[in-house]
N, C-alpha and C positions, 0 to 999 in steps of 0.2 A: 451559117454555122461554121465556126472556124476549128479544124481540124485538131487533134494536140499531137503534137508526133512521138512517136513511140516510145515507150520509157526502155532509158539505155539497161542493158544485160547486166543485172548482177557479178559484180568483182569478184572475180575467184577466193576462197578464204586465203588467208596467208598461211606461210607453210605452218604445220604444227599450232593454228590459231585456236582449236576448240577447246576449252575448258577441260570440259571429259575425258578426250584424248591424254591433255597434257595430265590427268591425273591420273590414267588407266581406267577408267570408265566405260559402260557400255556408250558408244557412242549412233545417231542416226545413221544409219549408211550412207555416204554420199557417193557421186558417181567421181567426181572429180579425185585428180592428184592433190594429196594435203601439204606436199614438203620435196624440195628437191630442185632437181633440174627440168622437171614437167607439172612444177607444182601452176595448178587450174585449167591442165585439160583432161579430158576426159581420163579414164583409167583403161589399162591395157585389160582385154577381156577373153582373148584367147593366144595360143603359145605362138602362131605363127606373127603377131603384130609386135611381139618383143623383138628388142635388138638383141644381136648374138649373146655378146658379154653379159646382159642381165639375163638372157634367157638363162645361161652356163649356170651365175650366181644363184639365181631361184631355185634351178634343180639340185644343189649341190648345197642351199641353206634346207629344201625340202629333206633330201638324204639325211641329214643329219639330225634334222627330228623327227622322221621318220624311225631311225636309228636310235635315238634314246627312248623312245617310247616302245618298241619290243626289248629294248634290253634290260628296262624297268622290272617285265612281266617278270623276265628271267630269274630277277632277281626277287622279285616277291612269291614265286611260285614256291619255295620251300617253305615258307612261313604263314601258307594260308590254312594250314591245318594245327598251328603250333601258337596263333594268338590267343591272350589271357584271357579274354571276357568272347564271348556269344558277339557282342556288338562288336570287337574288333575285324572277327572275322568276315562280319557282313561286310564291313566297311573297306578290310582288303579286297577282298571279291569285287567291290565295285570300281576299286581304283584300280583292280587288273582289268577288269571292262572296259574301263574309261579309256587307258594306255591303246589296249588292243585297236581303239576306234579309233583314237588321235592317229595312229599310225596309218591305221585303213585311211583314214582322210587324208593325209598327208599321200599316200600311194596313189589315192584316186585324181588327186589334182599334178600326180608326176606321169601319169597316164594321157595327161591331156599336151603333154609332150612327145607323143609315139616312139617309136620303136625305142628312141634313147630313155626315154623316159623309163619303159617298162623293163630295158637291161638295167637300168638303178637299183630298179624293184626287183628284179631276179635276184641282185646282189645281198638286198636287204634281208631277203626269205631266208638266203644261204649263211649270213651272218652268225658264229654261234658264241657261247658265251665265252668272254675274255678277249675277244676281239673287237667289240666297238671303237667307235672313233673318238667318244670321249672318256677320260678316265674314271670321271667315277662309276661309269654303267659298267666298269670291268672287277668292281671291289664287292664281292658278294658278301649280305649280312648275317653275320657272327651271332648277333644277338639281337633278342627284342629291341632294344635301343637303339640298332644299326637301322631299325623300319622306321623307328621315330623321328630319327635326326635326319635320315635320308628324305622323309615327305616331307619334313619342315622346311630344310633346308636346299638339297640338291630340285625338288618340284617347285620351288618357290622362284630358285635362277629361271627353271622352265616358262613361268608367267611372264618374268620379264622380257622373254625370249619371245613368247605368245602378244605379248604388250605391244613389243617393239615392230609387230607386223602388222598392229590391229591399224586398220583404215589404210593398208599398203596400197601402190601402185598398182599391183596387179588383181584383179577385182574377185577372181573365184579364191585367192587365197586368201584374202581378207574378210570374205562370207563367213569366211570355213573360224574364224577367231571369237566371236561368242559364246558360240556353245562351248569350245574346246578351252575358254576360260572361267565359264562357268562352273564347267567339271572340275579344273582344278584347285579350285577353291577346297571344296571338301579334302582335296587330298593335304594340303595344306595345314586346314583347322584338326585334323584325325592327327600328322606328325607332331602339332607345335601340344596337343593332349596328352598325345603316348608320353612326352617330354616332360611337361607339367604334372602329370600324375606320377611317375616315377620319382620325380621332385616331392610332389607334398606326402604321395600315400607311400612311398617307399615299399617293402615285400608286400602289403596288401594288395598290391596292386600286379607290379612288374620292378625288380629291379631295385635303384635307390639316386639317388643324387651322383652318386660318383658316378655309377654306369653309365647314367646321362648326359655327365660330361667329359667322360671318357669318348661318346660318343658324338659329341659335338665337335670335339677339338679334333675325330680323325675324320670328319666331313667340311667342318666349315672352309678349310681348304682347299677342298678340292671342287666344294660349290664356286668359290671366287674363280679357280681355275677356269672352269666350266663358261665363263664371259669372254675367254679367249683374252689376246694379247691389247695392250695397253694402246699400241698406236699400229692397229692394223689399217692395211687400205681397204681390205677386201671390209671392213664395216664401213669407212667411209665412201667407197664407192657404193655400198646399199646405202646408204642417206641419199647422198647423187640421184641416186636413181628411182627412190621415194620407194624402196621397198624396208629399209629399219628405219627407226627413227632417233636412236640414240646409238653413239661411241660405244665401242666395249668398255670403258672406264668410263662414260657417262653412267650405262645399266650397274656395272659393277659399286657404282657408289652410290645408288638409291638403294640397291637391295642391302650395304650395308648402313645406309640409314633407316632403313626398317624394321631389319632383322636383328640387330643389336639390341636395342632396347625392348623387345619383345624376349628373348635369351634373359636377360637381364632381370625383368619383370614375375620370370620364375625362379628366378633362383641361379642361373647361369652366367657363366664367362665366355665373352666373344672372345676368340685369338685374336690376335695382332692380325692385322689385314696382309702382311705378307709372310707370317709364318707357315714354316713347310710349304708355302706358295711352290709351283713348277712352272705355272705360267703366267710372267709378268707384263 
């Protein structure tokens, strides 16, 4: 009987190769690097096997969403007793839930970094409002409209934010990206509502057209903002290192191929993509 010899090992995918991924999809978990400079070996699965510099980046991409998601809370805490309908306010309630956990998750995998890790996290606690690190978590809402335009718009940069980590290099943070985009879905379909109902049912509802696009035009700017600068390193060395997987003006221009015509659809005008911009 003549032996066959052993079928050779399956080829690593190429970087960014799975459909899913490339559409934002829930995708299988794989163990491997999808993209980068480690794209087909194994993925880093605890803090001590990162290199310094990427370890620095993860804790300091962690900070920062750890950090929009208590500042969120902050911000919808005044308007969970002040929504129009019975269902609005369930539906705040959950999406202050939902923030609370993103961030406890976000904590618990900077935890897995010790001591440094957990002074992050002291800082985080200490954090209060008008001090975050990104600007729109420091502009509290005025009006019903500012909840609307804020989930549509400023939660929606946050997916692509969640997007661009899904299937990262490092394996507990990329676990941690399904459920935590799952949840944000709802918060999404509840802002682009408020939105649309203001639109068509005007006082019956909340508001009117103009409220609503008063309040689009004082966010959709600062949503853009929110993707950070146009030719930063610190995003291309997260490509590098297979921990994002798009440019800040690569994300920044899917979301406004999305978000546009959806604005649009109801009855809205997107701004000029660089008006009132601060950061280009």
């Amino acid at each position: 009987m003549v032996e066959q010899a052993p079928a050779a090992p399956a080829a690593p995918p190429a970087p960014g190769a799975h459909k899913s991924l490339k559409e934002g999809g829930t995708v299988v978990p794989v163990r491997e690097v999808l993209w980068g400079n480690d794209a087909g070996v194994r993925k880093f699965e605890t803090a001590e096997e990162i290199p310094p510099e990427m370890r620095d980046l993860i804790m300091r991409l962690l900070v920062v969403q750890a950090d929009t998601e208590f500042a969120s809370i902050q911000q919808h805490r005044p308007w969970l007793d002040s929504a129009p309908t019975l269902e609005d306010r369930w539906i705040q309630a959950r999406i202050v839930a939902d923030e609370a956990r993103h961030g406890l998750q976000a904590c618990r995998i900077l935890r897995d970094f010790g001591a440094e890790g957990q002074s992050r996290i002291d800082g985080l606690l200490r954090t209060q409002e008008g001090h975050h690190k990104l600007d729109a978590f420091n502009i509290p809402f005025d009006s019903w409209a500012d909840v609307g335009a804020f989930t549509c718009l400023v939660d929606r940069v946050g997916v692509y934010q969640l997007r661009a980590f899904q299937e990262c290099a490092y394996g507990p943070l990329a676990r941690a990206m399904p459920l935590m985009l799952s949840e944000e879905q709802l918060h999404l379909n509840f802002g682009y509502n408020v939105l649309r109902r203001m639109v068509r049912e005007g006082p019956a509802y909340c508001g009117n057209r103009e409220e609503a696009q008063a309040a689009v035009d004082k966010w959709y700017p600062r949503s853009l903002d929110m993707f950070g600068h146009s030719h930063s390193r610190t995003s291309e060395m997260a490509i590098a290192w297979g921990i994002k997987r798009w440019t800040n003006e690569e994300a920044r221009s899917r979301f406004i191929a999305e978000i546009n015509p959806l604005l649009e659809g109801i009855g809205l005008n997107a701004p000029d993509p660089e008006w009132h911009r601060r950061i280009l």
